[in-house]
N, C-alpha and C positions, 0 to 999 in steps of 0.2 A: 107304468101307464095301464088305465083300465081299457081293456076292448077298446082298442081303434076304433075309428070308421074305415069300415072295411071301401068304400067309393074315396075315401080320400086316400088310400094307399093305393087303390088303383088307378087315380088320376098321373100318378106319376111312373105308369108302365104305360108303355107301347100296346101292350093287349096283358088280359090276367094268366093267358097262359106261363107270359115271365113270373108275375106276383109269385105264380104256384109254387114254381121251380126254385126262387127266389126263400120262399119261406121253409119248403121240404129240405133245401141244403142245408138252412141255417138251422134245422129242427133236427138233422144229422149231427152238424156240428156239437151242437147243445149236449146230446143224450150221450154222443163219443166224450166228450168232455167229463161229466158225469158218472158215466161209467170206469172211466180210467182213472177218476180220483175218486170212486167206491162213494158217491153224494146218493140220496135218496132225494129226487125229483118230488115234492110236493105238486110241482104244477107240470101240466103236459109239455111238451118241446115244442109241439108245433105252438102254442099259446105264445111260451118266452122266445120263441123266433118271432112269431106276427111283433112280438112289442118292441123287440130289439131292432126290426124294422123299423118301423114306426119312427122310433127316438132317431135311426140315423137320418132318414126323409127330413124329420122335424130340425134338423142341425145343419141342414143343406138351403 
């Protein structure tokens, strides 16, 4: 997915402070993942967490 809408991932929080916290775990997740299987990240973590977002919102 290219760039969300960043207002339509926020419609589905309570306040963006969730979004925040929401997309920096998953942007942990991502990089710990990558790191431990030695990947070289082409795109940023926090990017592939917003979109990884995104896709689960869009499934729900």
């Amino acid at each position: 997915m290219l760039n969300p809408n960043i207002g339509k991932l926020i419609e589905n929080y309570e306040n963006r402070y969730r979004l925040v916290t929401d997309v920096a775990h998953g942007a942990r997740k991502v990089a710990k993942k990558a790191e431990d299987a030695g990947d070289i990240l082409i795109e940023k973590p926090v990017s592939i967490a917003i979109d990884n977002l995104a896709c689960e919102i869009e499934e729900k």
